[in-house]
C-alpha positions in Angstrom: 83.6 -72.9 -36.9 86.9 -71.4 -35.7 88.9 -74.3 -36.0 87.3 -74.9 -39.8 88.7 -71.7 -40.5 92.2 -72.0 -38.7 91.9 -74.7 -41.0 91.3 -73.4 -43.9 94.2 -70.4 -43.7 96.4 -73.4 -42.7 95.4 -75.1 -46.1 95.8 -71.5 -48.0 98.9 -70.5 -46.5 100.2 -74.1 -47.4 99.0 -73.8 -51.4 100.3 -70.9 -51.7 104.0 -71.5 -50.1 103.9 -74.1 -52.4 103.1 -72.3 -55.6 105.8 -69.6 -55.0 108.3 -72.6 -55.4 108.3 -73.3 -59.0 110.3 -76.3 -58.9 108.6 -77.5 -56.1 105.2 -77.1 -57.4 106.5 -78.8 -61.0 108.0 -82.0 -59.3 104.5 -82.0 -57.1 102.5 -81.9 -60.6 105.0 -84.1 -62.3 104.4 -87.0 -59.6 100.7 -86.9 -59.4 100.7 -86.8 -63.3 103.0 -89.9 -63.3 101.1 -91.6 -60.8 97.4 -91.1 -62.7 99.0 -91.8 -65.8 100.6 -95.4 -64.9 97.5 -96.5 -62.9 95.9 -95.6 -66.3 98.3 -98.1 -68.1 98.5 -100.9 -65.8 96.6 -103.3 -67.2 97.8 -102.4 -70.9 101.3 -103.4 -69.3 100.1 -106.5 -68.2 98.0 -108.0 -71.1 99.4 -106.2 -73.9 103.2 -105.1 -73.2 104.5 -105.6 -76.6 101.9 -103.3 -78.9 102.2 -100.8 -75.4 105.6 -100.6 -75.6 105.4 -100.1 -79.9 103.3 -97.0 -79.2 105.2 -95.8 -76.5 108.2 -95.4 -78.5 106.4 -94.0 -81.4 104.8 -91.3 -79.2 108.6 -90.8 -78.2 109.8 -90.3 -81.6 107.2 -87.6 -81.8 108.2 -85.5 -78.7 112.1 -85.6 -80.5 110.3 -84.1 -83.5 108.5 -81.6 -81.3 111.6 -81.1 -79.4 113.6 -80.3 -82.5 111.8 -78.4 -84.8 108.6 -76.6 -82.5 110.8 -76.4 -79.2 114.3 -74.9 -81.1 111.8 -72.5 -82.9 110.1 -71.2 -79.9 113.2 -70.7 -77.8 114.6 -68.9 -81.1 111.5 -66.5 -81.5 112.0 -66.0 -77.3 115.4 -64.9 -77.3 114.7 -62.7 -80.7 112.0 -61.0 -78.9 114.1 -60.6 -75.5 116.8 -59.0 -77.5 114.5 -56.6 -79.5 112.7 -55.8 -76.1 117.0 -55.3 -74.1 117.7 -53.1 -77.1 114.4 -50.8 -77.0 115.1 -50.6 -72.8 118.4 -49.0 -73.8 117.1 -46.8 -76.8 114.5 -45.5 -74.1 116.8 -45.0 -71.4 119.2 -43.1 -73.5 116.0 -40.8 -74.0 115.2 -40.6 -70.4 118.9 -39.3 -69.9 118.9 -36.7 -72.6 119.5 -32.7 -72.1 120.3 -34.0 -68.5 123.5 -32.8 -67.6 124.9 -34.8 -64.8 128.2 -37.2 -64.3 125.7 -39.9 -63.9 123.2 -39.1 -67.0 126.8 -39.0 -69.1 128.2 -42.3 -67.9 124.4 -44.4 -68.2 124.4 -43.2 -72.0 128.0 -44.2 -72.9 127.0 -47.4 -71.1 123.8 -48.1 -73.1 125.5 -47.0 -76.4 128.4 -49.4 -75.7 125.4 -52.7 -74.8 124.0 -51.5 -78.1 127.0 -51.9 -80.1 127.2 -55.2 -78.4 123.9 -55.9 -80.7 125.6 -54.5 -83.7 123.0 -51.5 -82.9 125.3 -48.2 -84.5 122.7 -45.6 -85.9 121.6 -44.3 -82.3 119.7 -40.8 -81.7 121.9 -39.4 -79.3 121.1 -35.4 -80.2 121.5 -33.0 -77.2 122.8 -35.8 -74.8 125.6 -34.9 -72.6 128.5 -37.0 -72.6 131.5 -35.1 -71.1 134.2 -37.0 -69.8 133.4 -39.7 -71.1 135.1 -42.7 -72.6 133.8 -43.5 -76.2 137.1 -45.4 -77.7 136.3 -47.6 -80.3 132.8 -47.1 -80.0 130.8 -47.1 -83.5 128.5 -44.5 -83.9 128.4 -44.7 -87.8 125.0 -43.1 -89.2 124.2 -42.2 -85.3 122.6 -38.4 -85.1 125.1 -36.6 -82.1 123.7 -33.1 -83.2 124.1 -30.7 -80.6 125.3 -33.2 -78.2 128.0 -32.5 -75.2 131.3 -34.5 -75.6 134.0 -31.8 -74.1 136.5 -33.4 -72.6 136.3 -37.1 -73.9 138.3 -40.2 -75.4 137.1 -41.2 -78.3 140.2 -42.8 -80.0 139.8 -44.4 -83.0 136.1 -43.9 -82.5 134.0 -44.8 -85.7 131.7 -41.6 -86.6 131.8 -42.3 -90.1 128.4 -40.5 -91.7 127.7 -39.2 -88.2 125.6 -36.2 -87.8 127.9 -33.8 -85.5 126.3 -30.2 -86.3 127.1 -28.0 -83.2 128.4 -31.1 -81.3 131.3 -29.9 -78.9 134.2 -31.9 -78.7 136.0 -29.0 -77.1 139.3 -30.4 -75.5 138.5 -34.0 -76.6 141.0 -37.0 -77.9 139.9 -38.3 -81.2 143.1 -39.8 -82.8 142.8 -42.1 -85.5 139.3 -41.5 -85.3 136.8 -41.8 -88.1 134.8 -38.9 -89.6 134.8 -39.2 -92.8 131.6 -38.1 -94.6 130.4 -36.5 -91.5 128.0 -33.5 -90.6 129.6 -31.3 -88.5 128.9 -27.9 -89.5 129.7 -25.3 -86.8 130.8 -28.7 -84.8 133.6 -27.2 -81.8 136.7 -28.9 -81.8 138.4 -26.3 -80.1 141.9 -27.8 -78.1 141.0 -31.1 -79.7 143.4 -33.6 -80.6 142.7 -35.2 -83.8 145.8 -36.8 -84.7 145.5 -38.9 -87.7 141.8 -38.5 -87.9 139.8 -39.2 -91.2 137.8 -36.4 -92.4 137.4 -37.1 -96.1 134.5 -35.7 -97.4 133.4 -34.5 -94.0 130.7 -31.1 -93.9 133.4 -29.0 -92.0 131.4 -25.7 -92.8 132.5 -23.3 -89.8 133.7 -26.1 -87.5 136.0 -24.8 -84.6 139.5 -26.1 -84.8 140.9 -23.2 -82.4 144.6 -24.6 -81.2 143.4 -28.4 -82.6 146.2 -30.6 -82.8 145.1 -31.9 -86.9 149.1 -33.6 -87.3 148.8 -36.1 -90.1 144.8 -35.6 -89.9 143.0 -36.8 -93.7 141.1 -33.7 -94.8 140.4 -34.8 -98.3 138.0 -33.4 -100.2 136.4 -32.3 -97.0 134.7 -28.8 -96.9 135.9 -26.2 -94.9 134.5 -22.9 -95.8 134.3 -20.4 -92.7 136.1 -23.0 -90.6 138.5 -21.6 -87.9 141.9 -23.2 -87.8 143.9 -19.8 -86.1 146.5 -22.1 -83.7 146.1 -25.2 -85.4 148.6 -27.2 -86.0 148.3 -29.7 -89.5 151.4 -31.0 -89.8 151.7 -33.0 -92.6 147.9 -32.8 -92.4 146.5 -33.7 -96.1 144.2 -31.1 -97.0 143.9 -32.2 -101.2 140.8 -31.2 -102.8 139.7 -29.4 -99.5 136.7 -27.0 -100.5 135.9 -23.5 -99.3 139.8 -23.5 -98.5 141.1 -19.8 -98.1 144.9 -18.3 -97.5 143.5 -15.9 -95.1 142.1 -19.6 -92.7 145.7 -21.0 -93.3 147.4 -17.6 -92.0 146.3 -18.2 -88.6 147.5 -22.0 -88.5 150.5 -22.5 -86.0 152.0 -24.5 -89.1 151.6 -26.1 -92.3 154.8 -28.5 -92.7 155.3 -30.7 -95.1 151.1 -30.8 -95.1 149.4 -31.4 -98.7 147.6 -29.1 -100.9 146.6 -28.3 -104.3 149.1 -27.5 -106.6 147.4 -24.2 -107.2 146.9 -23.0 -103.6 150.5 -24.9 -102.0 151.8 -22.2 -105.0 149.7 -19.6 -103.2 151.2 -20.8 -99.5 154.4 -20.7 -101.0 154.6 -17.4 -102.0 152.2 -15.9 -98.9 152.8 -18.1 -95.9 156.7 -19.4 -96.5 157.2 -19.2 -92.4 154.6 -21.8 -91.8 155.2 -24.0 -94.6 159.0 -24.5 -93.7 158.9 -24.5 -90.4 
């Protein structure tokens, strides 16, 4: 009885070493298959070769038509499903990180938002994340909700935040050149020490935004609204500021200069006559 059983875990222990070898266990399958198979055929080989051999190539003809159409279509609708299932890993991820303020929480989101873009994935919730020194350039966040979210002290150089939703989102002491905000939402958004050098803010919701000592040189602030916004320090050298809305003398007073920047006729006439130190110098 003992040696049936010593046996028997032999046998077991066998099976199952083979299973766990999944080419192993195919090319085991595979050979008993092809052995069955041909023993079936034998004597169809022998008497009948020719009207064998027909169906045998028809049958193959029909294995290229299921390799083509069914096979291409199932390994389409498996990488479509992999990809939808990567990007809702990172999506939930970028959740798991979120109000977590920690080097390592910051670096994991910038990470999943940059395999995201990689899918052409831009509109991303990213509201309260922290993402403090960081490195965002070039990343495209157009549409993507950043509201209250942590982003002191980044790059995000020529960064594409076109539409974005930046309401209370600090960029305190952050590089943005040449980066894209036009349209966005970034009322009471800190930009404090910022520099923004050449960035595109036309048509942006600037309502109370911090630009405390920004550096706004050459910055597009077309028909962007600025009522309430803080700009003592600023600097907007030939910063275009045309058809800016909510636009007051008493905000421009506390710039650190407005050379050779653009205004409306109407209030550079104003500037001219209040604030000549700033605009010629």
């Amino acid at each position: 009885m003992s040696f049936l059983k010593n046996r028997l875990k032999r046998l077991s222990e066998t099976f199952n070493s083979v299973i766990e070898k999944p080419m192993l266990t195919s090319t085991i399958v595979l050979v008993v298959i092809a052995v069955l198979v041909i023993g079936l055929s034998l004597p169809y080989y022998i008497n009948d070769f020719e009207n064998f051999w027909a169906q045998i190539l028809a049958e193959a003809h029909g294995m290229i038509f299921d390799i083509a159409v069914i096979g291409i279509l199932i390994f389409w609708l498996n990488q479509n499903g992999q990809t939808r299932q990567r990007i809702r890993f990172y999506r939930d991820e970028i959740d798991d990180f979120r109000l977590w303020e920690s080097e390592e929480a910051a670096f994991r989101t910038v990470g999943n938002i940059k395999r995201l873009n990689r899918h052409k994935i831009y509109e991303i919730n990213l509201v309260n994340c922290f993402l403090s020194r960081t490195n965002l350039n070039y990343a495209n966040l157009s549409g993507s909700n950043l509201n209250s979210a942590n982003i002191s002290q980044s790059s995000l150089i020529e960064a594409n935040l076109e539409n974005t939703r930046l309401n209370q989102t600090n960029f305190e002491n952050s590089n943005l050149n040449q980066a894209n905000l036009g349209g966005a939402y970034a009322s009471g958004a800190n930009f404090k020490d910022a520099f923004l050098i050449k960035a595109q803010f036309e048509n942006a919701f600037l309502i109370k935004a911090n630009f405390n000592n920004a550096y706004l040189m050459e910055a597009n602030l077309q028909n962007s609204y600025l009522m309430g916004a803080d700009l003592e320090n600023a600097s907007l050298y030939k910063a275009d500021l045309r058809g800016a809305k909510g636009l007051t003398i008493e905000q421009l007073a506390k710039a650190k200069t407005l050379y050779l920047a653009r205004f409306d006729d109407e209030l550079f006439a104003e500037i001219q006559t209040a604030l000549p130190e700033l605009v010629g110098s």
